[in-house]
N, C-alpha and C positions, 0 to 999 in steps of 0.2 A: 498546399498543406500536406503534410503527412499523417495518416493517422496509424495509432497502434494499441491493440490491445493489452491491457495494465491490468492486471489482477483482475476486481470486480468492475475496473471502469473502462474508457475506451480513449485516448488521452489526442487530442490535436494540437499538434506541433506545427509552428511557422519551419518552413525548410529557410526561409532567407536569414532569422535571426534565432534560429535553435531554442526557441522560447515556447514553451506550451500552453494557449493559446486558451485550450478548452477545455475542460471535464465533463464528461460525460456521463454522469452517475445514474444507476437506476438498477442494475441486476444486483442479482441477492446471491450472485454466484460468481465461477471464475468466466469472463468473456473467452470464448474458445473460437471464434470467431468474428470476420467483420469485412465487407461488400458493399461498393458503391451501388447504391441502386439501378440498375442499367437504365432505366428508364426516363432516368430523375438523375443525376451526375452529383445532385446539392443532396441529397438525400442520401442516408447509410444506413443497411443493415446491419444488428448486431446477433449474435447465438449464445447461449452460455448455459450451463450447470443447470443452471435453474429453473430450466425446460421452459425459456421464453425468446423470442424472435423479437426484438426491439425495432421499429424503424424510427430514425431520428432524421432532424433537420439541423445537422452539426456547421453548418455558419453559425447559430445563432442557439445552439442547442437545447432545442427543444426536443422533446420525446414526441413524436406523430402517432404510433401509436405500439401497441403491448401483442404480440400473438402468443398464445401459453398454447407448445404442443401437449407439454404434461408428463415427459423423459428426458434425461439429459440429451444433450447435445452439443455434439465433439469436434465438429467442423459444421462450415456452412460456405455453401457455395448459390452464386446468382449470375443467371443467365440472360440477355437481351430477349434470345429464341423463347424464351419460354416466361410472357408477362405475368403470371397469376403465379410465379411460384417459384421455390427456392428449393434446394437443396439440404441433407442435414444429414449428418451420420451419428446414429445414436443405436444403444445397445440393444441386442437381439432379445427379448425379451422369454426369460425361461432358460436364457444359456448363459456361462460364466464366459468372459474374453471373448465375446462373439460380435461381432459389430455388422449392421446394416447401412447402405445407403439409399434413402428414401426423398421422393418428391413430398415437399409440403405446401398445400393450397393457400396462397392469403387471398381469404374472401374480402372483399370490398365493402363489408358492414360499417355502418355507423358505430360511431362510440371509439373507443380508445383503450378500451382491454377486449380482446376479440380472441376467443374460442379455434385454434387451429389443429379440428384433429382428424382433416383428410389428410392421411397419407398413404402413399405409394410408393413399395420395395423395388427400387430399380436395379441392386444389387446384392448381390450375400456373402457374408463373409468378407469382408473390407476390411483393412487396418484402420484404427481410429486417428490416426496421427494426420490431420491436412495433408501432408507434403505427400501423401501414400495415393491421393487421388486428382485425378485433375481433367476437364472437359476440352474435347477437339474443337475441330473446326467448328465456330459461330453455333455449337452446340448440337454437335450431328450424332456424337460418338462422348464416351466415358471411358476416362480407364485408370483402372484401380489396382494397386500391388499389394501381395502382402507375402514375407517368406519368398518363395522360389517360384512363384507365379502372378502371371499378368493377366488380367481380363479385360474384355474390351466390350462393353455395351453398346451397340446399334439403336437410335431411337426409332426411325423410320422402318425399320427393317426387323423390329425387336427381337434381336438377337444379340448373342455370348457367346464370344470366341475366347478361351484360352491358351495363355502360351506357359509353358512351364521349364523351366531350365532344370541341372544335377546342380548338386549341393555346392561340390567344385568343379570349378574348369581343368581342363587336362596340363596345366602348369601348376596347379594348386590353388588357384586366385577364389578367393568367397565371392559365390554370384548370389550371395542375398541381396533382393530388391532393398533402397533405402528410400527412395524419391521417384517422383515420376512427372512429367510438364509433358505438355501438349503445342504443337504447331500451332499458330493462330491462322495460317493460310493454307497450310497444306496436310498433305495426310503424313503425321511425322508424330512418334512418339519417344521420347526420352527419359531412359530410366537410369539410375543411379543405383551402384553397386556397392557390397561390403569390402572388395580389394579396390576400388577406385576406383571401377571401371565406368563409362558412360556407355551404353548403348543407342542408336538410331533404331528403332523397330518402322519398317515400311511395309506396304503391302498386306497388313493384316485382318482386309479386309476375309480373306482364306485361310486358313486354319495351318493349312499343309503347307502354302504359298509363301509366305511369308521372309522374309527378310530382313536381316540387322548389320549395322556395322558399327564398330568398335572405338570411343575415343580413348585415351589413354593417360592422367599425367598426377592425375591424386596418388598416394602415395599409401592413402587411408579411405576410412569408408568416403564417400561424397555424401554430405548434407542436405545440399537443395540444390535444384535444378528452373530455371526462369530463362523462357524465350523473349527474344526483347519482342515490340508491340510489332514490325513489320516482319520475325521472324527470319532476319538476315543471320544473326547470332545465338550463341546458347550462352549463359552464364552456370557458371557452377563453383562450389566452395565446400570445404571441409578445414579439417582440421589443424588445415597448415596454415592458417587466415592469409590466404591467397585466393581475391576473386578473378578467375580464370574465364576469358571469349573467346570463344567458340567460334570461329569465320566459315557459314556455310558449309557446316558440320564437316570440315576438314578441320583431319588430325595435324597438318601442320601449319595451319593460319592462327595462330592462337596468342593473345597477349594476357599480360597479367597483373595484375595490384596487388603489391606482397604488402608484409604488415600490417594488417591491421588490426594486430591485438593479440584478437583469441580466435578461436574457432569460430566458423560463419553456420549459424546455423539456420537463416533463413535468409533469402533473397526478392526480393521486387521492382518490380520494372513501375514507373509512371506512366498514365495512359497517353503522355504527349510523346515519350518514349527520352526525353530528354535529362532523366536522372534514373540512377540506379540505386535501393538502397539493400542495405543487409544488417542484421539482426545477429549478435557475436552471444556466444554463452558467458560471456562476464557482464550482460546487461546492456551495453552498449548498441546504437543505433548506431550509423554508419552511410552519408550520401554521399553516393559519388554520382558525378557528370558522367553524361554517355561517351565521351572520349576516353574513360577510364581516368577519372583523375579526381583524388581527393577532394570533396567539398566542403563537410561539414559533419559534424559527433556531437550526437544527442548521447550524453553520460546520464546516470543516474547513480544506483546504488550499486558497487561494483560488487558483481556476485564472485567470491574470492574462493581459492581452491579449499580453504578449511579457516574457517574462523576463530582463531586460538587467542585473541586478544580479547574478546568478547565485548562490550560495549563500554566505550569511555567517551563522559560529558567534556569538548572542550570548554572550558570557564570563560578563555575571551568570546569565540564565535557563537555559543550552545550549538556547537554543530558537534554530528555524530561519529566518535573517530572508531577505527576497528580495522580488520587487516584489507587491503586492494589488491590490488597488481603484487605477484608476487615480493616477495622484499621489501613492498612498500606501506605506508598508512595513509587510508583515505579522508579526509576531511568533509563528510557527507550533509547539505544543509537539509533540513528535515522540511523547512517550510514551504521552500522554492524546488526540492526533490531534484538536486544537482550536484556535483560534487565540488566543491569551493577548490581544493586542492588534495594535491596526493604528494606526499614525504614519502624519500626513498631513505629508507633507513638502510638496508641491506648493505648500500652501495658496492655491489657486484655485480656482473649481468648474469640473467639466469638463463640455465639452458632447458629449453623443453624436451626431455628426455623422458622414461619414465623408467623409476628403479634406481634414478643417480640423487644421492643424498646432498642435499643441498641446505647454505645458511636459510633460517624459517623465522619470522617474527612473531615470538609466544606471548610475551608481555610489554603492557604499557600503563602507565599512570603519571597524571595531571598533577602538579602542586596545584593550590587552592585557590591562584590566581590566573593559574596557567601560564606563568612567568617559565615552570621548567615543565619538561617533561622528560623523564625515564623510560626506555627499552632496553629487552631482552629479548636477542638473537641466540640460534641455537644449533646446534650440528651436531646427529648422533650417529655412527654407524656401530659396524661390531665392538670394536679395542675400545675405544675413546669416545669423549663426551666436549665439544667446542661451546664453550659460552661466551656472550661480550653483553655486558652491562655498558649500556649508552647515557647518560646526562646531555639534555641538548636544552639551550638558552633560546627564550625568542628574541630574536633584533627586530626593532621596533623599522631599522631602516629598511630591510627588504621584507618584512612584514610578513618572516617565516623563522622556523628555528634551526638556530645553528650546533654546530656538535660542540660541547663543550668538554664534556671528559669522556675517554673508553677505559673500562676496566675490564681486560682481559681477565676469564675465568674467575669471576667475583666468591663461586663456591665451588666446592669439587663435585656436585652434583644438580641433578636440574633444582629449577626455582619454581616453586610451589607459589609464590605469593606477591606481591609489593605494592607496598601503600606510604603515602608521604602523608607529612603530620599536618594537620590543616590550623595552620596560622593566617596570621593578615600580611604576611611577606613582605613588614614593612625596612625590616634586616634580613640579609642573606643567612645571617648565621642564625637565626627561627627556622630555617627550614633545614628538614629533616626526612633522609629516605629511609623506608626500613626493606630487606628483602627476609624471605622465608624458603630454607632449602631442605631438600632431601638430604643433605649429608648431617642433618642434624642440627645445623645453627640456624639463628637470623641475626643478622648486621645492619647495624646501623650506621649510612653512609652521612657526610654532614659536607656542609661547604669549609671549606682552609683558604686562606690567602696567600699565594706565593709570594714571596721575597727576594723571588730572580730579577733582577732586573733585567734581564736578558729574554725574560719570560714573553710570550705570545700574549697569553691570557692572565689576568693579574687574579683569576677566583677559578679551583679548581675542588673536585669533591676527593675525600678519604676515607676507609672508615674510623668511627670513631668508639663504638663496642661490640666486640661478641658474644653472645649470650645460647643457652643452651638450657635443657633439661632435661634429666636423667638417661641420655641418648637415644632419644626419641625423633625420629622427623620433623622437621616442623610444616604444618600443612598450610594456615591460616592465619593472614595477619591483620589488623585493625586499630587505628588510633580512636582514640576517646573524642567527643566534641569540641572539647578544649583544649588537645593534644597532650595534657597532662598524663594520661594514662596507655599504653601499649598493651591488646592485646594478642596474643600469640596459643596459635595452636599445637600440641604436640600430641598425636593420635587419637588418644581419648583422652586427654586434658586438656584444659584452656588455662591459662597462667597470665596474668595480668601485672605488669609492671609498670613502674615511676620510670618515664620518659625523662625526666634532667638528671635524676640519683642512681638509674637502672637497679634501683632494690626489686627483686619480688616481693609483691602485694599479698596477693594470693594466688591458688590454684582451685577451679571446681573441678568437679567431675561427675559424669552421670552417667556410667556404663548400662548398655555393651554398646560399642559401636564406635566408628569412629570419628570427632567432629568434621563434617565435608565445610559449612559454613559458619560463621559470627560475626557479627557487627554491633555495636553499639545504641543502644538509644538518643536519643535529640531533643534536645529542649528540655520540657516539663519531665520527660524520660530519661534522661539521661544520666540516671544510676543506674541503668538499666542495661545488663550484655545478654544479648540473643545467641543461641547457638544448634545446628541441627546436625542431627547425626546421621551415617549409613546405616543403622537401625528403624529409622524411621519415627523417631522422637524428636518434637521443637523445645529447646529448654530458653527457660528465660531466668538471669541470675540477679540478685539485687548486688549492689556492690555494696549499698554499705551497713545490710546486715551479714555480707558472705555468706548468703545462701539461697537456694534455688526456690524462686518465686512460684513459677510454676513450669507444666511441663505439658504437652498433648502429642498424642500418637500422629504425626503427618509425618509422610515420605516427601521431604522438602527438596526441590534439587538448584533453587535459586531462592536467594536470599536478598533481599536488597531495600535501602530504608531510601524512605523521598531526604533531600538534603535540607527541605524549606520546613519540612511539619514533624510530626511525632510519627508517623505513619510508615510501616513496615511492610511490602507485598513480600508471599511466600508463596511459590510455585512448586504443586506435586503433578507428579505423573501417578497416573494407576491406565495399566493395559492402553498405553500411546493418546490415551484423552489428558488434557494438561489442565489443569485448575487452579483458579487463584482465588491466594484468603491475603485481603488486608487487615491488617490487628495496630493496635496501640500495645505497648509491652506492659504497659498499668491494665492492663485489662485483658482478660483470658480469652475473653469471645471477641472472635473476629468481626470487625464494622460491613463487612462485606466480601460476600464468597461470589465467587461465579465459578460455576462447576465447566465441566465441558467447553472452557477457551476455547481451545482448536483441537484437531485431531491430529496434530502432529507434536512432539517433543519439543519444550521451550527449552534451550540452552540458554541463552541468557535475557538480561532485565536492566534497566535503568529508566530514572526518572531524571525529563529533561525538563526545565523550569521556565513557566512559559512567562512570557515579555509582560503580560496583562494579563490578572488572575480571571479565569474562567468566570460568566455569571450563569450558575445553575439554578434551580427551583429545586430538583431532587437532593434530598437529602442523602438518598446512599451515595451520591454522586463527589460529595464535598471532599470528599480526600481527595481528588484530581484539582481542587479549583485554581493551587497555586503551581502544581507539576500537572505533566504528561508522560504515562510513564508506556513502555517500547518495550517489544520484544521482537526475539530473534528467533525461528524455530529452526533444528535441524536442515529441515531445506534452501536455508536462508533466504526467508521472506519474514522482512518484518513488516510487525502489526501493531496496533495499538487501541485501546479502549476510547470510545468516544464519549462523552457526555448528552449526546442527542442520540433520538429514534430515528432510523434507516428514512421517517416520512419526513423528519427535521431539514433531516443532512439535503434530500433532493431542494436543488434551486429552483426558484418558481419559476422558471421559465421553460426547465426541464417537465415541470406536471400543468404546462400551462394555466399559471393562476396569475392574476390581475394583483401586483404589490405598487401600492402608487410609490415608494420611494423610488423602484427602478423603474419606472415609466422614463423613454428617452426628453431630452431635454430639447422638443421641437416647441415653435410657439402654439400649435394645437394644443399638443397635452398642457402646455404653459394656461392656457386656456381655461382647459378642461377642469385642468386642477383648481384654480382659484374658480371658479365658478365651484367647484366641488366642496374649497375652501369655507367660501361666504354661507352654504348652503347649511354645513356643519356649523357653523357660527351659530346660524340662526337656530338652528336644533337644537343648541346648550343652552340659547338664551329664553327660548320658551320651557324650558325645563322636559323635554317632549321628546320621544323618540320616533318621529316623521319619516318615513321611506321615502328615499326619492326614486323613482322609477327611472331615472338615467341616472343611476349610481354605479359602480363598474361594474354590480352584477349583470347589466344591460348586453343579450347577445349581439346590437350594431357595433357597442364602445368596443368587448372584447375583439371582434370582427376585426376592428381596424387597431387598435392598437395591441395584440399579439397575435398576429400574424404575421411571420412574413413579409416583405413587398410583394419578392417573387411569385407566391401562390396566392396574395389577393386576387377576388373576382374584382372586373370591370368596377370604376369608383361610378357610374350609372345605374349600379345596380344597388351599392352599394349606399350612396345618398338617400334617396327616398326614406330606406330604414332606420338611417342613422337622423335624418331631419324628425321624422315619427317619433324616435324615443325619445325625443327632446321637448315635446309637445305633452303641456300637462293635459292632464282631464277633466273635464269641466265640473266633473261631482265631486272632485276635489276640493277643498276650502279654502279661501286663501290664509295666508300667516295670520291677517288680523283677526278672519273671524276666530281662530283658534286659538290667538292671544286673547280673544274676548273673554270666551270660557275656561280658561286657567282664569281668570284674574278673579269670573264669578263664582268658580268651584275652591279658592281661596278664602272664600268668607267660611269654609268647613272651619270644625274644627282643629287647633294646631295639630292634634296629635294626628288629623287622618291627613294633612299636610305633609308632615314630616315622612309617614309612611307613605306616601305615596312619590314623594321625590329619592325615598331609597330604592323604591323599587323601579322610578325612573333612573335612577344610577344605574343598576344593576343591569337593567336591561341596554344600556348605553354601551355598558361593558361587552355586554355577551354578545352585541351586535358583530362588532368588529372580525373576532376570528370565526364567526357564521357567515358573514359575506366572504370573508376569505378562503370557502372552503366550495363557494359557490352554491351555500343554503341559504331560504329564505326564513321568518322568525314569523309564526302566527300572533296576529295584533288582536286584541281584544273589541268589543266596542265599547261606547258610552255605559249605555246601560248594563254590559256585562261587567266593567266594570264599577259601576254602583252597586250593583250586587254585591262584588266579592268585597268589597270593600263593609258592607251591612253585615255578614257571616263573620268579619275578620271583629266584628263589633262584640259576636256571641259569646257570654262569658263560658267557658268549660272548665273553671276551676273547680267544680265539684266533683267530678269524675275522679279526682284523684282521692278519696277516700278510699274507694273501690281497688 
C-alpha cells in the first residue's frame, strides 16, 4: 500500500492496481502529517491543523484512538528509539513565524479521545516545512535547517551543535538550506541547496571538526532529498522532474529518470526498499521501482499553472473539465477522483522556460449534449494579439473529440465570453455558438454544410451575425432556457435579443458599475435575467414587464444557476472570507446563506447534477438534492458542500460502531444475525420493547466482531465472555409469561390501548439510533407504568381559563 496525505483525509492506495483502496476521514483540518507506527507496521499515525494525533488501524480503517495536543501541528515525525512518543512541530507560542520542534508523550489511557499535553522542546527555531527536519541514525541525533543554518541535536549527549554557512558561495551559487535527510546507518547528513547544490556534512559531531562534500547536477533549487533504506544511494529532485541516484555519495556514479511531468516535490523510499515514489506539484504521484524504472501514476486533479477556463460540466461523462497540463483540457471524474482523460488542444509542445509567451487555453464550452465543444487558444505579447477559435466533434468511434473547424482570429481582440444555445441537438443546424469580444462585437457562429465534394468534412461552422451596441465591449454572454432569447453584455448595459430574428428586445440598465456577470432564470423563473455589477449590486430583471424586479447591495464575484432547479448560488468575498447566498430570482431573500465558506478567494462555481437525487431530512439542505454544486479557490483546491454532519460523513468502522448491514458475511455473524432477526420478530409481535442483553451493544459481540483478527486476545480468553453474554438470567420472564400480561392488560380500556402501543411505537423508534451510538434507554416498571398512565387520566382542562 501507499499512503498519502489528501487535504483533511489520509487516502490508501493499492501500488499494484493504482486504485484507492481507503479513506480515511476524521480530522477537522488539513493532515500535515503521517508515520507508520514503528511499533505496530499495521498501524498509522496521523497530525493535522486541528491540534490532533490520530492513531489508525488503515487495513481496515479504523480510528484506535484521538490525542488532542491543543496547537497546530505542522509535521510529525515517529521513531522505533523512542516507544511512548512522537515528534511534532508546531508554533512557538507568543511569536509570529517562529516554529518549535517538540517530543509528545502518548500515555497508554483507556478510552479513545486522550488528552496529550506532555510536551518537550527539543529544538528552536525550526522551519515548519517536513522536508526541513529529519532524524539520524535509529534515532541518536536530529537535525533541522532553516535559512543559512544547520543544527544538530544530540539525544544522549543533550546537546546543539550549529553550522552556519554566507548567503552566497564564492562563485555566486544560493546556499539557502531547502531539505535536509539523514543516513539510516551512518553518521551522514544531506542537505539541499537553493543553487542545486547537495552537500554530505560528516564529522559533526565537533563544532570546528566538521566536514562537507559537495554533489552537483540541479540546475535549480533541490526539493527533497531521501536515502534508500540500506543507505547505499541518495535520491534527489527538483524542478527539472528529473529523479536523480546518488551511488555512495559520489559525484560521478549517478543515474537518472527524466520526465516525469512537473517538478518533484517530495520523495519516499518503501521500507522493503523495493520502490520509490515522488510526489510532482501538478498533483501527481509517481512509483518507481528501485532499478529506477517507471512503475505506475496515481493522477488526480491536475494542479494547472493558472485556471482561465474555470469549470465546465461534460453533459456525456458529468465529469469536471478545466485547464491540465499545459495546452491541454483535463477530463477530471469527481466520484472515483481520477482523471478519465486529458485533450491536447494546444497541439504544440511547450517549452518550460519562464518569460517566453506561449499559445494558453482561456476558453471552453459544452453544447447541451456534449455532442460539440468550443476552444479558445491565445497568444499575447507587445505588437500583437494571436487567437484560434476551435470547434471539435465527439467520434463516437474513438470515444474522444476530434477538430472539426479552426477559425483563425474569430475577433480582433480577446474574447470576454462563449456560450452555445441549449437545444435537444436533434439537427445540426439548432445549434448555435455565440462569442463575446473586447473589440466590441459578439458573433454568432452556426453549423453550414459543404458542397465540395472533394471536402474532408461534409459539416463545417461559419458565422452567421454580427451584432454590436453603441461601441461598447461586449463583456457577458447568456442564452435564455429555451434558447429563444440571447443575452449580451455591454459595460453597463445588458441588451437582450431574438436568437432566430436578431431584433433587439430591450436594454436594462442600472448604473454605476459595470455588469461582471448574467445569467437567466429556469423553469418556473424563467422570465427572470440575473445580473451583478463591479459596484457591488445583484439586479434581478423581469423580462416581460422590462423592468427591474429587484436589486440588493452584494459584491458578487461568481454567479452561477443549478441547470436542474430554480436555484441561483452567488459568491461574495468581503476581506478574503468567501460567502455563499442561494436565492430563487421570484424571491428577494435568499433560501440560504453560509457566511465564512472558506478563507480563501472562490474563483469559480458550477453545479454538477448527481446520478440519484440526494435524500435529505434538512430543509435548508433541498436545493443540493438534485445538483452538487463545486468550487474552485485561488489556490486550486476544490471543495464542495456536503449535505451531512462532519459525525455523518465518518464510517462506522472509522468511530468503531456496531452497524449490522456491514457486519462481514461469515456463518457466525450469519448466525448471530438471524438469531438477532427472530429475536426482533418476536419484540414487534408482543407489541413490547424487550432488551436483549446479547444485543450488539454487548462488550464480548463488539470484542469479536470489530476488532481486528490481528490484535484479538487469545479466542480462550475470549469464549467464556462471549458464552456468558449469551446466557439469559433467570429473573428474566419468559416470552409467554409476558405475552400473558399484554393480553390481561388488554381488557383496559381502548383508549389506554391505543396509547400505550404509540408510545410502544415510539420507543421502538428511538431505540434503534440509541443502541447505535452505544447508549442504553431507561425502562420503566409495571407499576410505574400504571401510574403514569392514572395521571395521563387527570382531566386539566380547566386550567385554561386561567
Amino acid at each position: 500500500y501507499l499512503l498519502s496525505a489528501s487535504g483533511d483525509f489520509v487516502k490508501l492506495h493499492s501500488v499494484a492496481t493504482e486504485e484507492t483502496v481507503r479513506l480515511l476521514r476524521g480530522h477537522a483540518g488539513l493532515v500535515t502529517g503521517i508515520e507508520l507506527n514503528p511499533q505496530n507496521r499495521l498501524q498509522l499515525y496521523s497530525s493535522s491543523l486541528d491540534g490532533t494525533i490520530k492513531l489508525w488501524d488503515f487495513t481496515d480503517g479504523i480510528l484506535i484512538k484521538t490525542f488532542t495536543v491543543g496547537c497546530k501541528l505542522l509535521a510529525l515525525y515517529a521513531l522505533a528509539s523512542f516507544e511512548d512518543s512522537v515528534f511534532v512541530v508546531i508554533p512557538k507560542s507568543g511569536e509570529r513565524d517562529s516554529f518549535q520542534l517538540v517530543s509528545v508523550k502518548l500515555t497508554k489511557a483507556a478510552g479513545q479521545e486522550i488528552e496529550a499535553k506532555e510536551l518537550a522542546v527539543i529544538l528552536d527555531g525550526v522551519d515548519k516545512s517536513p522536508k526541513n527536519t529529519a532524524f539520524g541514525r535509529e534515532g541518536e541525533y536530529v537535525a533541522s535547517v532553516k535559512e543559512l543554518e544547520l543544527q544538530v541535536y544530540f539525544f544522549k549527549r543533550k546537546q546543539i551543535n550549529r553550522f552556519s554557512l554566507s548567503a552566497t558561495s564564492a562563485k555566486g551559487g544560493n546556499n539557502r538550506f531547502t531539505c535536509v535527510a539523514c543516513h539510516p546507518k551512518e553518521d551522514c547528513i544531506a542537505t539541499g541547496h537553493g543553487d542545486g547544490k547537495i552537500r554530505l556534512w560528516r564529522n559533526f559531531y565537533h563544532n570546528k571538526e566538521y566536514t562537507f562534500s559537495t554533489l552537483h547536477w540541479h540546475h535549480d533549487i533541490v526539493m527533497d532529498l531521501a536515502f534508500s533504506v540500506e543507505g547505499t544511494s541518495l535520491l534527489s529532485g527538483g524542478i527539472e522532474s528529473v529523479l536523480v541516484q546518488w551511488h555512495n555519495g559520489s559525484d560521478c556514479k549517478k543515474d537518472f529518470l527524466p520526465r516525469l511531468g512537473s517538478a518533484i516535490e517530495c520523495i519516499s523510499v518503501s521500507s522493503d526498499g523495493t520502490s520509490y515514489c515522488t510526489s510532482h506539484t501538478d498533483n501527481r504521484i509517481t512509483i518507481i521501482s528501485s532499478n529506477l524504472r517507471f512503475s505506475r501514476s496515481i493522477q488526480g486533479l491536475i494542479k494547472a499553472r493558472d485556471v482561465k477556463t474555470g469549470l465546465v460540466v461534460d453533459p456525456r461523462t458529468k465529469a469536471l473539465v478545466l485547464n491540465g497540463e499545459p495546452g491541454h483540457l483535463q477530463f477530471y471524474c469527481l466520484q472515483t477522483d481520477k482523471q478519465l482523460y486529458s485533450l491536447d488542444i494546444v497541439q504544440q509542445e511547450y517549452i518550460h522556460q519562464e518569460g517566453l509567451n506561449q499559445l494558453d487555453l482561456v476558453k471552453v464550452a459544452f453544447s447541451a449534449q456534449g455532442k460539440w465543444l468550443a476552444t479558445v487558444e491565445e497568444r499575447e505579447d507587445d505588437t500583437d494579439l494571436e487567437l484560434h477559435l476551435k470547434l471539435w466533434v465527439y467520434d463516437e468511434e474513438t470515444q474522444s473529440f476530434k477538430l472539426n473547424t479552426r477559425i483563425n482570429m474569430p475577433h480582433e481582440d480577446h474574447i470576454t465570453a462563449m456560450c452555445f444555445r441549449d437545444t435537444d441537438e436533434v439537427e445540426d443546424d439548432s445549434v448555435m455558438l455565440v462569442t463575446a469580444s473586447k473589440d466590441c462585437l459578439f458573433k454568432a457562429w452556426v453549423i453550414v454544410e459543404d458542397t465540395d465534394p472533394e471536402a474532408q468534412q461534409s459539416l463545417s461552422w461559419s458565422c452567421d451575425f454580427v451584432g454590436s451596441y453603441h461601441n461598447y465591449q461586449a463583456t457577458n454572454c447568456c442564452f435564455s432556457e429555451d434558447g429563444s432569447l440571447l443575452a449580451v453584455s455591454f459595460e453597463e448595459t445588458v441588451t437582450v435579443w431574438d436568437s432566430f430574428t436578431w431584433d433587439l428586445k430591450c436594454t436594462f440598465c442600472h448604473p454605476p458599475g459595470k455588469i461582471t456577470n448574467i445569467c437567466f432564470g429556469r423553469l418556473t423563473c424563467s422570465k427572470y435575467l440575473i445580473g451583478a455589477t463591479d459596484h457591488g449590486f445583484l439586479c434581478c430583471w423581469n423580462l416581460l414587464s422590462c423592468a427591474l424586479e429587484w436589486s440588493a447591495q452584494l459584491n458578487v464575484l461568481v454567479l452561477q444557476p443549478d441547470p436542474l432547479s430554480e436555484h441561483i448560488a452567488a459568491i461574495s468575498c468581503i476581506s478574503k472570507d468567501s460567502s455563499l447566498f442561494v436565492f430563487k430570482p421570484n424571491e428577494p431573500r435568499p433560501i440560504c446563506i453560509q457566511r465564512n465558506l472558506c478563507k480563501e478567494k472562490i474563483q469559480f462555481a458550477v453545479f454538477v447534477p448527481r446520478d440519484i437525487p440526494e435524500t435529505t431530512g434538512s430543509e435548508k439542505h433541498l436545493w443540493l438534492r438534485r445538483s452538487q454544486i463545486f468550487f474552485l479557490t485561488n489556490t486550486q483546491e476544490l471543495m464542495t458542500l456536503s449535505t451531512k454532519s462532519p459525525e455523518e460523513r465518518l464510517t462506522p468502522s472509522s468511530k468503531q460502531l456496531a452497524v449490522e448491514e456491514s457486519l462481514p458475511m461469515t456463518p457466525f455473524s450469519l448466525l448471530l444475525g438471524k438469531h438477532r432477526h427472530q429475536k426482533s420478530q418476536e419484540d414487534v409481535d408482543l407489541g413490547k420493547v424487550v432488551h436483549s442483553h446479547h444485543n450488539q451493544d454487548s462488550p464480548a459481540v463488539k470484542e469479536l466482531l470489530h476488532t481486528p483478527a490481528h490484535v484479538l486476545p487469545s479466542a480462550s480468553f475470549l469464549c467464556p465472555i462471549f458464552i456468558n453474554s449469551l446466557l439469559t438470567s433467570k429473573e428474566n420472564k419468559s416470552a409467554e409469561e409476558v405475552a400473558d400480561e399484554v393480553e390481561m392488560e388488554s381488557k383496559d380500556s381502548e383508549d389506554d390501548s391505543d396509547e400505550e402501543r404509540d408510545i410502544a411505537e415510539i420507543e421502538q423508534y428511538d431505540q434503534r439510533p440509541m443502541d447505535f451510538w452505544g447508549e442504553t434507554t431507561c425502562k420503566l416498571s409495571k407499576s410505574e407504568e400504571k401510574e403514569l398512565r392514572k395521571i395521563r387520566k387527570i382531566d386539566y382542562s380547566w386550567i385554561s381559563s386561567f
